[in-house]
N, CA, C and O atoms as a CHARMM CRD file, in Angstrom:
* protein
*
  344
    1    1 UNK  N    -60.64400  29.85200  -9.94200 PROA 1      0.00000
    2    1 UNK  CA   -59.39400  29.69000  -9.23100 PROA 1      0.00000
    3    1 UNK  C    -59.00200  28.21300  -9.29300 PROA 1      0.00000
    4    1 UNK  O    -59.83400  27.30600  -9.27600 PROA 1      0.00000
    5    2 UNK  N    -57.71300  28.03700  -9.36400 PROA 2      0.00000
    6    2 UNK  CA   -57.81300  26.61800  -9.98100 PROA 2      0.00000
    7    2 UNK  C    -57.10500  25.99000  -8.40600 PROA 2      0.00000
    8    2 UNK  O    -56.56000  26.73600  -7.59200 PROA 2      0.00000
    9    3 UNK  N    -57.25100  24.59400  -8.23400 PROA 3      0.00000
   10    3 UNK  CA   -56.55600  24.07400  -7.38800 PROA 3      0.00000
   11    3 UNK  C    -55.43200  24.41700  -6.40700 PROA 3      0.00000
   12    3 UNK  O    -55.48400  24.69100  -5.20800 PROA 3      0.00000
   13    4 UNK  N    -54.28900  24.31400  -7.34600 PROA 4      0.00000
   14    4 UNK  CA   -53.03400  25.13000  -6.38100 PROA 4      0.00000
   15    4 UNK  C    -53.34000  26.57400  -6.08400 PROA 4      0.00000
   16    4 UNK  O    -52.67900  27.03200  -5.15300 PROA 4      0.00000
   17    5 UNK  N    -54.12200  27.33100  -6.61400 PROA 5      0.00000
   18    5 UNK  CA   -53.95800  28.85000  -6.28300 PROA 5      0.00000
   19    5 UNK  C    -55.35700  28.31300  -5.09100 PROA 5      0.00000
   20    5 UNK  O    -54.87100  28.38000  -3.96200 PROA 5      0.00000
   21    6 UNK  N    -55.91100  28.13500  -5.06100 PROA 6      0.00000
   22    6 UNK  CA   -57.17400  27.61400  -4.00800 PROA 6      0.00000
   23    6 UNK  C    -55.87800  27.41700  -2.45400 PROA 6      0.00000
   24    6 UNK  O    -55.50900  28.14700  -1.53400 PROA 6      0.00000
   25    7 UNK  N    -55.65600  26.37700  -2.79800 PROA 7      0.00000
   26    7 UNK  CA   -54.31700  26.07100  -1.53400 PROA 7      0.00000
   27    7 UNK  C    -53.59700  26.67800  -1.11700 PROA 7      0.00000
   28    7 UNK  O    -53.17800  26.54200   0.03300 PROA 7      0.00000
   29    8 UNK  N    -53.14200  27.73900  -2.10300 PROA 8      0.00000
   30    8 UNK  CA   -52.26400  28.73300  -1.69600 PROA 8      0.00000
   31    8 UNK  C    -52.85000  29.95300  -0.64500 PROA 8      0.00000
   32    8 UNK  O    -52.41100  30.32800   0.44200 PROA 8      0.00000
   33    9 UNK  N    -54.25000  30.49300  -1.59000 PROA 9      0.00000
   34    9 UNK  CA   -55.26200  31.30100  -0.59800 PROA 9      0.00000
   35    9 UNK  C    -55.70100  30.59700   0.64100 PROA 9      0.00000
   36    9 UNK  O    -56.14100  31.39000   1.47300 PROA 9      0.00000
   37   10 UNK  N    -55.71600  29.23100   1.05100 PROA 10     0.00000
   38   10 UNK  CA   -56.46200  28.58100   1.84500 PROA 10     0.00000
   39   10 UNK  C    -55.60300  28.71900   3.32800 PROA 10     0.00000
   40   10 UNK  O    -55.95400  28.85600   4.50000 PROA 10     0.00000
   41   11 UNK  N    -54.08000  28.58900   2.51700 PROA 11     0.00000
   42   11 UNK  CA   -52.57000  28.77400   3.60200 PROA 11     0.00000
   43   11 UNK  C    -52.49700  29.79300   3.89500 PROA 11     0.00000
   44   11 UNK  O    -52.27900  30.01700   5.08500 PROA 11     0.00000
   45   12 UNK  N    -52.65600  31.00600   2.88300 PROA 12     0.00000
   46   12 UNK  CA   -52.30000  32.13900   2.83700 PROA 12     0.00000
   47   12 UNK  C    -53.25600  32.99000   4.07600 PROA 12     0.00000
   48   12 UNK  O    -52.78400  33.89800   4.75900 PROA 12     0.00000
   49   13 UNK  N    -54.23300  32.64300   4.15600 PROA 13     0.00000
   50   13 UNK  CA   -55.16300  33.16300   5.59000 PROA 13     0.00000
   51   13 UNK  C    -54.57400  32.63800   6.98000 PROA 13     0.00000
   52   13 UNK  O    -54.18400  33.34600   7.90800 PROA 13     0.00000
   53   14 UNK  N    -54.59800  31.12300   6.91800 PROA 14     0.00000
   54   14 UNK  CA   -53.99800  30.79500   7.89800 PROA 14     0.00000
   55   14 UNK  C    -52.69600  31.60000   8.56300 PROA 14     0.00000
   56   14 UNK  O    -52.66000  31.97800   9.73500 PROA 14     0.00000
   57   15 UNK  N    -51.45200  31.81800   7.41200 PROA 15     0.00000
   58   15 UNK  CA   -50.09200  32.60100   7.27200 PROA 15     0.00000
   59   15 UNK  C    -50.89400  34.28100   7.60900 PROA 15     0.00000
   60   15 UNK  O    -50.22600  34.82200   8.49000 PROA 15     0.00000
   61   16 UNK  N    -51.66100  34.87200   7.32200 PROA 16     0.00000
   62   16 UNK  CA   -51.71700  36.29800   7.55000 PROA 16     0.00000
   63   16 UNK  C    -52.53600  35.95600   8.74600 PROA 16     0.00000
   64   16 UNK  O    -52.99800  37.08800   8.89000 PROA 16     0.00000
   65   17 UNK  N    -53.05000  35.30700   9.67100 PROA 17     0.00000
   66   17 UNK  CA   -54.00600  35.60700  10.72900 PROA 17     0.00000
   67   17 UNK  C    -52.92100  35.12900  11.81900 PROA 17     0.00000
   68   17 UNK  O    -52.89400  35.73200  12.89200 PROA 17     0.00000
   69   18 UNK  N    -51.99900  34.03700  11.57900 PROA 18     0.00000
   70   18 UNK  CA   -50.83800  33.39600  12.55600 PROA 18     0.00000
   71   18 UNK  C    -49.84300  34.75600  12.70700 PROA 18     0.00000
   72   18 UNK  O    -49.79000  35.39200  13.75900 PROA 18     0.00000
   73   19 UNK  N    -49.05800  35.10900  11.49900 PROA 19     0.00000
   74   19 UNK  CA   -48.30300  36.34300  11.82400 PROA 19     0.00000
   75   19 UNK  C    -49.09200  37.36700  11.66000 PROA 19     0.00000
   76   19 UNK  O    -49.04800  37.97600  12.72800 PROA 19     0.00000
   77   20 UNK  N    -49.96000  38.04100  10.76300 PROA 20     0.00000
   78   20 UNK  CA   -49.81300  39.28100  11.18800 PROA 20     0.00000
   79   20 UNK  C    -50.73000  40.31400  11.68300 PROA 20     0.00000
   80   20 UNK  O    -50.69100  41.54300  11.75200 PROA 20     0.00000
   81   21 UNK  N    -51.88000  39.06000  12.12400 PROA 21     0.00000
   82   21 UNK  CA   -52.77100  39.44200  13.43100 PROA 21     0.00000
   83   21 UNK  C    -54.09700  39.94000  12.57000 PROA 21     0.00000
   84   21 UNK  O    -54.96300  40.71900  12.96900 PROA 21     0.00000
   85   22 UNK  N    -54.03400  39.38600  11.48800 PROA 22     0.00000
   86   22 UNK  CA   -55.05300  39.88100  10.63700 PROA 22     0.00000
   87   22 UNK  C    -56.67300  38.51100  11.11200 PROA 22     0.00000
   88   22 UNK  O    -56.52900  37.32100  11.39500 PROA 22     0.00000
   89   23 UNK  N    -58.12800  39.36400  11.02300 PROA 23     0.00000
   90   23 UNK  CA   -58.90600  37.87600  11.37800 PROA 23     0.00000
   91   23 UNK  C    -58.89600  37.06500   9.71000 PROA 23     0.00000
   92   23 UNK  O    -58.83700  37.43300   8.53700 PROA 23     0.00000
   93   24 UNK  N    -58.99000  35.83100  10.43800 PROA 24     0.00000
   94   24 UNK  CA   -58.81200  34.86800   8.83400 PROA 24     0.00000
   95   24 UNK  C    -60.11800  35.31000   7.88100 PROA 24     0.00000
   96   24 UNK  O    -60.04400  35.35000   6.65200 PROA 24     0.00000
   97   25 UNK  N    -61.53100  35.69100   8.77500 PROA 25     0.00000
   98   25 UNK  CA   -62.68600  36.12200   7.64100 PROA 25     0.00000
   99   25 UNK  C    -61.95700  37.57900   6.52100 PROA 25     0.00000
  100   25 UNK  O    -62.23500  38.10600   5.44400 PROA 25     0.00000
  101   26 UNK  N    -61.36400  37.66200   7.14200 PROA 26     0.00000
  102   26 UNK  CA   -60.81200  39.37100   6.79800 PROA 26     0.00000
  103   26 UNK  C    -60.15000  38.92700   5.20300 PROA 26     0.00000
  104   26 UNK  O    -60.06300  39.73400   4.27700 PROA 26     0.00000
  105   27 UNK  N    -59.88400  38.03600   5.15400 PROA 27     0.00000
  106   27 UNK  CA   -58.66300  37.99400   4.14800 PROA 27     0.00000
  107   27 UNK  C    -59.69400  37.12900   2.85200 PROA 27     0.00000
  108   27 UNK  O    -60.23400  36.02300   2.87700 PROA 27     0.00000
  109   28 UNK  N    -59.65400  38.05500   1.93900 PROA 28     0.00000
  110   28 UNK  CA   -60.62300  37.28000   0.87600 PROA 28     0.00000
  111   28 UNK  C    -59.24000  37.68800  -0.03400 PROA 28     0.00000
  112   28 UNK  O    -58.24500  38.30600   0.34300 PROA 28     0.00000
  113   29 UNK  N    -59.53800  37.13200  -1.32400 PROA 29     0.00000
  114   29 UNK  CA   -58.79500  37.46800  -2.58500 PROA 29     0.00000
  115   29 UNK  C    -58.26700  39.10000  -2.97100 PROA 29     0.00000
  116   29 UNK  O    -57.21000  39.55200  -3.41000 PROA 29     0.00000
  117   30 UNK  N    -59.80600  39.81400  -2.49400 PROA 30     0.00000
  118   30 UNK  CA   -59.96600  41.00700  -3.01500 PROA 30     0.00000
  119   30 UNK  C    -59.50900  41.69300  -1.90500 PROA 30     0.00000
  120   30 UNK  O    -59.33000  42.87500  -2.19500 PROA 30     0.00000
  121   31 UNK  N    -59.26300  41.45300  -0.82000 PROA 31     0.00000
  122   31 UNK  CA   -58.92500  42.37900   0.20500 PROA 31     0.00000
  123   31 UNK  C    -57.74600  42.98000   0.27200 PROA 31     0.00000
  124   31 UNK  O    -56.71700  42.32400   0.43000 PROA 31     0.00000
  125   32 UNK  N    -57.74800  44.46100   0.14700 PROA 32     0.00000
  126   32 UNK  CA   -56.91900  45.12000   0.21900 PROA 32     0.00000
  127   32 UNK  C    -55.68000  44.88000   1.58500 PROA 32     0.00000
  128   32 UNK  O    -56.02100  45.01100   2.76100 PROA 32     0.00000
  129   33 UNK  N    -54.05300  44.47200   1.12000 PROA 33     0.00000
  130   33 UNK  CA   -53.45100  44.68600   1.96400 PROA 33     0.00000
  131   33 UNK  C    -53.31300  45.69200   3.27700 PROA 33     0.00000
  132   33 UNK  O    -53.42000  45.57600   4.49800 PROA 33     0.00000
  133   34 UNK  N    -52.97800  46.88000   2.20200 PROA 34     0.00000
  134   34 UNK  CA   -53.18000  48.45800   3.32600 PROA 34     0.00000
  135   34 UNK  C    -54.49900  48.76800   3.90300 PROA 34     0.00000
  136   34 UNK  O    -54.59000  49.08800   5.08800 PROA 34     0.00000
  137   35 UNK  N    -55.61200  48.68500   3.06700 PROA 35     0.00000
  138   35 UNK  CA   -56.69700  49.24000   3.59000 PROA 35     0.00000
  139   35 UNK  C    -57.62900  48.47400   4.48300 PROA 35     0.00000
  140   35 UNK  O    -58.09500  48.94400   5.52100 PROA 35     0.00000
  141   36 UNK  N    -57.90900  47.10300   3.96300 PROA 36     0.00000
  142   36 UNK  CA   -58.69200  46.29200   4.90500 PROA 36     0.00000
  143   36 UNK  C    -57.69000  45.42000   5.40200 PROA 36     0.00000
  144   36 UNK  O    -58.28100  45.10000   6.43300 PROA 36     0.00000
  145   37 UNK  N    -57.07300  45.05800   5.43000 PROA 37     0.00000
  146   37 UNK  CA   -56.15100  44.45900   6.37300 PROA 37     0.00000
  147   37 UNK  C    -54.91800  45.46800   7.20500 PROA 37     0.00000
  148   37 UNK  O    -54.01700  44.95100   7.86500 PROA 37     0.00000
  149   38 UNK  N    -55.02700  46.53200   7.08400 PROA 38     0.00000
  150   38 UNK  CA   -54.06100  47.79600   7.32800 PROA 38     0.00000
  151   38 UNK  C    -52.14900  47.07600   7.71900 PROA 38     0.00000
  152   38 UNK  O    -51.48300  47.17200   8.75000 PROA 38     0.00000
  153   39 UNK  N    -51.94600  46.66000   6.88600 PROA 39     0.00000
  154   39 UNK  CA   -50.77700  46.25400   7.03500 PROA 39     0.00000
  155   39 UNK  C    -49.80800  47.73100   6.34400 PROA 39     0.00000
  156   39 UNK  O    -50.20400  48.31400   5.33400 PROA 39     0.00000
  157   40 UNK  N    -48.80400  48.06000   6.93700 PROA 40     0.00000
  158   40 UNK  CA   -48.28500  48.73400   6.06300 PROA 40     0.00000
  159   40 UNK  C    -46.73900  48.61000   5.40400 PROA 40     0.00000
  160   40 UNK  O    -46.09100  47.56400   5.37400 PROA 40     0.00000
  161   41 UNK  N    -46.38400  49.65600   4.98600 PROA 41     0.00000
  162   41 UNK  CA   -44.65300  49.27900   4.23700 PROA 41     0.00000
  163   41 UNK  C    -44.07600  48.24000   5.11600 PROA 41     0.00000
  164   41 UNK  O    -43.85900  47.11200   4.67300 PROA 41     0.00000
  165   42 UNK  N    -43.77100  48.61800   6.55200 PROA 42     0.00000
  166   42 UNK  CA   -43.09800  47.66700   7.39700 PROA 42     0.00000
  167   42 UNK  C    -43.54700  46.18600   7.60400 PROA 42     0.00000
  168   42 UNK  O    -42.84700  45.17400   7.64700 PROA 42     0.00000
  169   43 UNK  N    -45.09300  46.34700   7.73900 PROA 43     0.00000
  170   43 UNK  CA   -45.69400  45.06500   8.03800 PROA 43     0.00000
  171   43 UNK  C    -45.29000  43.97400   6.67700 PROA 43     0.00000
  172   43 UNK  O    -44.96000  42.80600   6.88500 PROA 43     0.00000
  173   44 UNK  N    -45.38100  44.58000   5.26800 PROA 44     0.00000
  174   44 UNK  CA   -45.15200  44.09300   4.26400 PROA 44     0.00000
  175   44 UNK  C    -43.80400  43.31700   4.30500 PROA 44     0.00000
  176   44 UNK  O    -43.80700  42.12900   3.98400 PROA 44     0.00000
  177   45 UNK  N    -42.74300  43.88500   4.65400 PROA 45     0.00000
  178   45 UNK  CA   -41.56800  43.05700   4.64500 PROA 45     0.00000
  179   45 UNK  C    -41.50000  42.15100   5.78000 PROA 45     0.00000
  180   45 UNK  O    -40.90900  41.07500   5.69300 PROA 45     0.00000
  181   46 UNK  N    -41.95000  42.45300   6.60200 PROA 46     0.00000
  182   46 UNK  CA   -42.04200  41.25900   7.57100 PROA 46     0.00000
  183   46 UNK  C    -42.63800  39.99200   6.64200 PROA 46     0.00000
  184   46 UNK  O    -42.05400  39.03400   6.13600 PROA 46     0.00000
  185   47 UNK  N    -44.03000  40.38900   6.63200 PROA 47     0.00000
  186   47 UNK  CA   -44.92000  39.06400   5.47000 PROA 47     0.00000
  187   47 UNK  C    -43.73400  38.70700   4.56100 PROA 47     0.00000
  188   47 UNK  O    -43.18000  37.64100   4.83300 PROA 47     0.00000
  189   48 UNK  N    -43.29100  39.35400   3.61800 PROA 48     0.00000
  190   48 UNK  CA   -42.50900  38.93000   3.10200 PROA 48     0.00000
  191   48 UNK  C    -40.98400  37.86100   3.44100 PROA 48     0.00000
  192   48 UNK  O    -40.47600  36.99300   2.73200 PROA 48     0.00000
  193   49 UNK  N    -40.67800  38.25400   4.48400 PROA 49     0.00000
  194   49 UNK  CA   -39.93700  36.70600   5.09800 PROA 49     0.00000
  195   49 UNK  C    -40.87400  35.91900   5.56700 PROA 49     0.00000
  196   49 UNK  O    -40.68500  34.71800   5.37300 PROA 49     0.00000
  197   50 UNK  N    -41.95300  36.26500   6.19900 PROA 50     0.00000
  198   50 UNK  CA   -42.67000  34.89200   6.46900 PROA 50     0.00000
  199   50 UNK  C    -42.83300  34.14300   5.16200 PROA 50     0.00000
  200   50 UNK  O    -42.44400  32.97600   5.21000 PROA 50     0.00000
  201   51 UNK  N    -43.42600  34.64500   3.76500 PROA 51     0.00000
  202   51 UNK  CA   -43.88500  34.15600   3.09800 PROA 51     0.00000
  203   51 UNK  C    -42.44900  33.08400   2.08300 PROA 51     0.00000
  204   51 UNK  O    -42.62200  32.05700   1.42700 PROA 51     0.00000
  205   52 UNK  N    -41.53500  33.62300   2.25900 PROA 52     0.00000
  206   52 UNK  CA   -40.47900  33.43900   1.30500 PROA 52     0.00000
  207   52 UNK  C    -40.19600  31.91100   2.56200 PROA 52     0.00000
  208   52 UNK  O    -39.84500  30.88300   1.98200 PROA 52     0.00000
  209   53 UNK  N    -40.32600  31.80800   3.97000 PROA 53     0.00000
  210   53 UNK  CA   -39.75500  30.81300   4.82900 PROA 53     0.00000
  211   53 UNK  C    -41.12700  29.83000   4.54700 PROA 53     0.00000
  212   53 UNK  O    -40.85100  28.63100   4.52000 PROA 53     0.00000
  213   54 UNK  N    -42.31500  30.10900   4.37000 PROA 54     0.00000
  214   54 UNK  CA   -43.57800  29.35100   4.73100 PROA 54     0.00000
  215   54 UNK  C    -43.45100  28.31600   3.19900 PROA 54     0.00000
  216   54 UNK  O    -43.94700  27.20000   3.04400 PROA 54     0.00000
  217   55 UNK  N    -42.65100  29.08900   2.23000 PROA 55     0.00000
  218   55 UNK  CA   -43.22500  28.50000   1.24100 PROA 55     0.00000
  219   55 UNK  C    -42.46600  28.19600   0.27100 PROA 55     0.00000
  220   55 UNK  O    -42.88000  27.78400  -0.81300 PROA 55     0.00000
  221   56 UNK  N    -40.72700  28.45200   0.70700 PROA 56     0.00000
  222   56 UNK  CA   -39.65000  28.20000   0.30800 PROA 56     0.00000
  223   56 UNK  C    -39.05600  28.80300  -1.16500 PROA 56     0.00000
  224   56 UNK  O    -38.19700  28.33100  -1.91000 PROA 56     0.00000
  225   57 UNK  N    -40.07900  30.36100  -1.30600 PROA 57     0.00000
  226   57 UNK  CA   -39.55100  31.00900  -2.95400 PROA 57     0.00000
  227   57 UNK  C    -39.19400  31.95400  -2.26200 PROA 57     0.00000
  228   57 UNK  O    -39.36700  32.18000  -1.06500 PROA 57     0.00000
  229   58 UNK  N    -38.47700  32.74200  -3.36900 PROA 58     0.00000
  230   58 UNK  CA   -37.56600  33.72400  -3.27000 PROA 58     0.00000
  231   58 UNK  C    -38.84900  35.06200  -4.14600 PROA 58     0.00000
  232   58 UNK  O    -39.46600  35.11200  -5.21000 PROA 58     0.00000
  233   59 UNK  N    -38.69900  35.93400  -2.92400 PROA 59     0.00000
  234   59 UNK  CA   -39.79900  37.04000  -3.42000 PROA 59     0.00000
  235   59 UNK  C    -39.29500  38.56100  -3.14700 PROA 59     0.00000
  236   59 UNK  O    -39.49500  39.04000  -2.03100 PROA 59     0.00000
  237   60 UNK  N    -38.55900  39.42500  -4.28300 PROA 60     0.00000
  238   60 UNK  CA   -37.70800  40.70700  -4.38000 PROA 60     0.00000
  239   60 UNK  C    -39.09800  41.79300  -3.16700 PROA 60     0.00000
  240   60 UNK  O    -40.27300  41.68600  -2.81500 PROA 60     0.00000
  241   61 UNK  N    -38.02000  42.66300  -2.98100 PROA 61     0.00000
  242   61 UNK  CA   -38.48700  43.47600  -1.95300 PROA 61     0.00000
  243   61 UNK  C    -39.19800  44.12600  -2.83100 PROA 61     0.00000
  244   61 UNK  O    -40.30900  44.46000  -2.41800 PROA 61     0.00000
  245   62 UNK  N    -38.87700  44.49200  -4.16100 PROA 62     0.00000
  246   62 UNK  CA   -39.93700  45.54800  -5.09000 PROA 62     0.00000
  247   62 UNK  C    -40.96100  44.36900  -5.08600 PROA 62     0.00000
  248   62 UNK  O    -41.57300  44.26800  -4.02300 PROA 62     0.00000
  249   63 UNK  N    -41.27400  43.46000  -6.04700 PROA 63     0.00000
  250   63 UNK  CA   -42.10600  42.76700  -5.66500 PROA 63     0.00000
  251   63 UNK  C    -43.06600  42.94900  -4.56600 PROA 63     0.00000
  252   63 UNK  O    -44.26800  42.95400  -4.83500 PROA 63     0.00000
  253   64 UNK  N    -42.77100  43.05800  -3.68500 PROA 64     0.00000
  254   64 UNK  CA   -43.78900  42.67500  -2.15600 PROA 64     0.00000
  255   64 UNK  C    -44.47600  43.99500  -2.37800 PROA 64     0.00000
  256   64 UNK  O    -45.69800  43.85100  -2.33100 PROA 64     0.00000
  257   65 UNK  N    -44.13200  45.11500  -2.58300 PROA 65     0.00000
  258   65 UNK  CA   -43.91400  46.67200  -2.06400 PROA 65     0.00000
  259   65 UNK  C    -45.29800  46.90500  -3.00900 PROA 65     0.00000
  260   65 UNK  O    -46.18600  47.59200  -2.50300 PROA 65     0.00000
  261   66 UNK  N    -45.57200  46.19100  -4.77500 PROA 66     0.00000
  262   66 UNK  CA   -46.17900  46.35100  -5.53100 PROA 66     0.00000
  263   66 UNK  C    -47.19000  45.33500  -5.57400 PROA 66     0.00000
  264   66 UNK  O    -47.75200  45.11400  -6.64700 PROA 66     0.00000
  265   67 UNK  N    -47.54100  44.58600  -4.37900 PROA 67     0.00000
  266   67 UNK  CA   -48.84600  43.75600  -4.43300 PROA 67     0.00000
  267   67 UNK  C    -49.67000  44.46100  -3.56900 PROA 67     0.00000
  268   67 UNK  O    -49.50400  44.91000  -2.43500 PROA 67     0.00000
  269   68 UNK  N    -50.90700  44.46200  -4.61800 PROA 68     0.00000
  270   68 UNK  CA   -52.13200  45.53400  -3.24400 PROA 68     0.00000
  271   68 UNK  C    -53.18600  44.72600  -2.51400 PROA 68     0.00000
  272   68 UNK  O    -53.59600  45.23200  -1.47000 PROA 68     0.00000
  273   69 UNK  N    -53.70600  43.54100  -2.88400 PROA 69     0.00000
  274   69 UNK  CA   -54.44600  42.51200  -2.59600 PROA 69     0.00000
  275   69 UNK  C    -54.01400  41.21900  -2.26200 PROA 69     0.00000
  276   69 UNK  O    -52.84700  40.84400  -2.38300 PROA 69     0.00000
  277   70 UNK  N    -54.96100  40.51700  -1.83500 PROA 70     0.00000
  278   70 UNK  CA   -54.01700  38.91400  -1.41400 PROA 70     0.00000
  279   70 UNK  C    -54.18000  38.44700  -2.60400 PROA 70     0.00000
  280   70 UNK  O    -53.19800  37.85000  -3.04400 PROA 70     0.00000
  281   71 UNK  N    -55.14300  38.51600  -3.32300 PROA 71     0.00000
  282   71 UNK  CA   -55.55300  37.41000  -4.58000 PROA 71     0.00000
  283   71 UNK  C    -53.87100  38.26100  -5.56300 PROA 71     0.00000
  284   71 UNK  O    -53.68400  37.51000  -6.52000 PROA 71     0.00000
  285   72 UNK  N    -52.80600  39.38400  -5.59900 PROA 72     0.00000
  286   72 UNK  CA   -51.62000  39.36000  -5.71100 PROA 72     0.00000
  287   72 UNK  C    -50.91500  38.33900  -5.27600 PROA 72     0.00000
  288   72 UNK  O    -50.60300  37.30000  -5.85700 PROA 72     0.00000
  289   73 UNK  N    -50.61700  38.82100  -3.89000 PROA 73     0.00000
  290   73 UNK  CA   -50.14900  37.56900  -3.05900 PROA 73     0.00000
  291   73 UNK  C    -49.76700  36.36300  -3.30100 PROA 73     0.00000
  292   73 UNK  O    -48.68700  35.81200  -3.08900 PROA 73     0.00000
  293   74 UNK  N    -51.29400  35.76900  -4.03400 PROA 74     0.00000
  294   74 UNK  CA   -51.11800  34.58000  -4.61900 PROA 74     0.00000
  295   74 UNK  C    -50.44100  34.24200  -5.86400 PROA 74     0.00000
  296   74 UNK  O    -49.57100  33.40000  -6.08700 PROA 74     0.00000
  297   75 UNK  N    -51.14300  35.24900  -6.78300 PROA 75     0.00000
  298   75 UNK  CA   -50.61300  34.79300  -8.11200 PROA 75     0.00000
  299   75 UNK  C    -49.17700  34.86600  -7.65100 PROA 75     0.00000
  300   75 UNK  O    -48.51400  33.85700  -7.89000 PROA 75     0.00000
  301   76 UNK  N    -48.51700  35.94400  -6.98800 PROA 76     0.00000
  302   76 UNK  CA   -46.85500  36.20200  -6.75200 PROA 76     0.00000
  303   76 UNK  C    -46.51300  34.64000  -6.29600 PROA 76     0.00000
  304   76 UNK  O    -45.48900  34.14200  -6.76600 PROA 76     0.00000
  305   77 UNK  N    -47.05000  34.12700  -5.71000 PROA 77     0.00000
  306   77 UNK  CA   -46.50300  32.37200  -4.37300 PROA 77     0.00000
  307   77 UNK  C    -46.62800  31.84300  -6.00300 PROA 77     0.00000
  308   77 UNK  O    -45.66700  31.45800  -6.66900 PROA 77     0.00000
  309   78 UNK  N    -47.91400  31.91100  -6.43200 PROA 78     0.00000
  310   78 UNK  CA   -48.12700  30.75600  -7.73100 PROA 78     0.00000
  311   78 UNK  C    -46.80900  30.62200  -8.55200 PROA 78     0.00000
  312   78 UNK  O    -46.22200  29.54300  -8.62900 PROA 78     0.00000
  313   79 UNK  N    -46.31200  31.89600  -9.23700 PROA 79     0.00000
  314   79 UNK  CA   -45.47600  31.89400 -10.23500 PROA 79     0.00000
  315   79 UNK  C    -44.46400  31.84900  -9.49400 PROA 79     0.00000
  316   79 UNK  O    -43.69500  31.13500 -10.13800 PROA 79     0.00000
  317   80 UNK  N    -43.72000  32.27300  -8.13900 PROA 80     0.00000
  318   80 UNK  CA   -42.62500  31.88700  -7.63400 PROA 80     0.00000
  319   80 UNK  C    -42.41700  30.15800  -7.70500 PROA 80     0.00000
  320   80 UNK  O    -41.41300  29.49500  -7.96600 PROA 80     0.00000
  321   81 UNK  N    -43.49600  29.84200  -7.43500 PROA 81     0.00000
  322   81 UNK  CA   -43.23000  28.37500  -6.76600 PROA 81     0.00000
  323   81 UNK  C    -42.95000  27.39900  -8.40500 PROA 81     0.00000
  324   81 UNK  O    -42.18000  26.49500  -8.73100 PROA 81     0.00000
  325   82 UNK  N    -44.06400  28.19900  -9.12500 PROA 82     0.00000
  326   82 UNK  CA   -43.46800  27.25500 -10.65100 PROA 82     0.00000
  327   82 UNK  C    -42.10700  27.62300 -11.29900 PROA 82     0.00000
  328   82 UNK  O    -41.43700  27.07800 -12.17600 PROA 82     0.00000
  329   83 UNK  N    -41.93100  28.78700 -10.52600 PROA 83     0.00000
  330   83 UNK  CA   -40.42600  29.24800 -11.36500 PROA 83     0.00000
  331   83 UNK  C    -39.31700  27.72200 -10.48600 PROA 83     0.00000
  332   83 UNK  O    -38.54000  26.91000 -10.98900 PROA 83     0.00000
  333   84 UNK  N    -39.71100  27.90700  -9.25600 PROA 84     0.00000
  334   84 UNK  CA   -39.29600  26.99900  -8.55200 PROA 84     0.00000
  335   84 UNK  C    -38.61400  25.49000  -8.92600 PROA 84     0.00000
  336   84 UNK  O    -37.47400  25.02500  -8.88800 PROA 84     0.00000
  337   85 UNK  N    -40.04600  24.95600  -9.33400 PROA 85     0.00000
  338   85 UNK  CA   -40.14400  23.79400  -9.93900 PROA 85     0.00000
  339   85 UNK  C    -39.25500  23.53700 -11.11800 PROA 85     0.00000
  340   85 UNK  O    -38.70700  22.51000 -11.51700 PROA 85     0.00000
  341   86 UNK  N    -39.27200  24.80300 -11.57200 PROA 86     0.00000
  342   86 UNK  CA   -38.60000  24.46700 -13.20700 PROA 86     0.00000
  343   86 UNK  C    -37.57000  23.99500 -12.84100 PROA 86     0.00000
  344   86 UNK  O    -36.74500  23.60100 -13.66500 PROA 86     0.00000
């Protein structure tokens, strides 16, 4: 995992245990959104404005709907944020 995606997962616990009540051990790369974190359709779009306000990219509702893990999550923040940059 390289640097920025490290930072991103490092925020990204902090961001799912602040909103959406998830514990921060809970949230590894591999952890399932729905199943070990039981977030569901609704909870997802919520995250999804948090994540689009926390981190200033623009992230489509299909998008969100089709990430099953956080280590998704990330790569999704990663490539938003370089699309960003460009």
């Amino acid at each position: 995992m390289s640097d920025e995606r490290f930072n991103l997962w490092s925020s990204l616990q902090t961001v799912l245990a602040a909103h959406m009540g998830v514990a921060i051990e809970e949230v590894t790369p591999c952890a399932s959104l729905a199943s070990d974190l039981d977030l569901d359709r609704f909870d997802r779009f919520e995250l999804l404005e948090v994540l689009e306000a926390t981190y200033s990219v623009s992230i489509s509702d299909e998008t969100i709907s089709e990430l099953i893990t956080v280590g998704d999550i990330v790569r999704c923040l990663h490539v938003a944020r370089t699309r960003a940059a460009a």
